[in-house]
C-alpha positions as CSV (number, residue, x, y, z in Angstrom):
1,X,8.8,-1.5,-7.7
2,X,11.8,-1.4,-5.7
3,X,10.4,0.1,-2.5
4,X,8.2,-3.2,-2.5
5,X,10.8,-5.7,-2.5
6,X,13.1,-4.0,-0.2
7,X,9.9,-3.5,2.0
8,X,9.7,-7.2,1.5
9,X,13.3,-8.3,2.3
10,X,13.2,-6.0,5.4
11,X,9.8,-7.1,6.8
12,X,7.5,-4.5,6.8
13,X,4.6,-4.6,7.6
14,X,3.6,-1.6,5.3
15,X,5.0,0.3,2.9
16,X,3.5,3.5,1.8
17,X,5.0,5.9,-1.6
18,X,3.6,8.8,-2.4
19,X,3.0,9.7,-6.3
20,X,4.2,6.1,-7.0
21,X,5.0,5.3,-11.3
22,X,1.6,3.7,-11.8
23,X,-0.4,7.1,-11.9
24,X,1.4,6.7,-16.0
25,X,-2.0,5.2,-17.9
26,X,-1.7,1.5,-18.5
27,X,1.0,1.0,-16.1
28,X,0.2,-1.7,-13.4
29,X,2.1,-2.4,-10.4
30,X,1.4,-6.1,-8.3
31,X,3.7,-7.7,-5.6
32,X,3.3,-11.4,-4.5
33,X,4.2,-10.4,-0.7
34,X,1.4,-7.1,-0.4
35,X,-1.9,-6.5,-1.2
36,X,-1.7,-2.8,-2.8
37,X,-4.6,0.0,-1.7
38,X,-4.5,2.3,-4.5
39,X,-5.4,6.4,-4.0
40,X,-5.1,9.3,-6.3
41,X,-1.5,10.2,-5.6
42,X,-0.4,7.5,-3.3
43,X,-0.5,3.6,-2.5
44,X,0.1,1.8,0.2
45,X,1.5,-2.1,0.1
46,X,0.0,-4.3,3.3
47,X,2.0,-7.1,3.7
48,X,0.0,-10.2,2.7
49,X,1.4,-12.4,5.7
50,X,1.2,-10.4,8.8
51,X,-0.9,-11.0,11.7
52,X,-2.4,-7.9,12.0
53,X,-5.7,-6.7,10.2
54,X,-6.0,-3.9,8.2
55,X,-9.4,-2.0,7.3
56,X,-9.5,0.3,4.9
57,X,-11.1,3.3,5.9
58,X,-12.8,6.2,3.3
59,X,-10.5,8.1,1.1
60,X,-10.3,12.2,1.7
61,X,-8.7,14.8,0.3
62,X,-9.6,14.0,-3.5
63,X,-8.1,10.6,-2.9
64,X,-5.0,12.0,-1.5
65,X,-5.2,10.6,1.7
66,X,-5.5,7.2,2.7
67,X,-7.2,6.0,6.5
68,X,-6.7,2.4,7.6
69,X,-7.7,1.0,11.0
70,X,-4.7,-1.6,12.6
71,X,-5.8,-4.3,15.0
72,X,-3.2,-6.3,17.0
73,X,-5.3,-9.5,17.3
């Protein structure tokens, strides 16, 4: 996906698309520089090499809405 790499290229930290292509059945979506969180309509990319921790938090809204905790160590 393109709003991965330029995510990547730029340096976030996160990078969160709403009704993203992969909601198509069969279609899967990886990056080498984030670790993907999945939700009904939405994902969100964490970057893979940051120093700050992520913890995913509980899904609402019909898996809609996605809740993440961010530490600065």
């Amino acid at each position: 996906m393109i709003a991965l790499e330029k995510g990547f290229l730029w340096g976030a930290y996160v990078v969160m698309m709403q009704e993203p292509t992969f909601a198509k059945k069969g279609y899967n979506i990886s990056h080498r520089g984030y670790r993907l969180v999945r939700g009904k309509r939405n994902m969100t990319g964490i970057r893979r090499d940051t120093h700050l921790e992520f913890t995913e938090g509980e899904m609402g809204g019909d898996g809609d809405v996605q809740v993440f905790d961010v530490k600065y160590p």
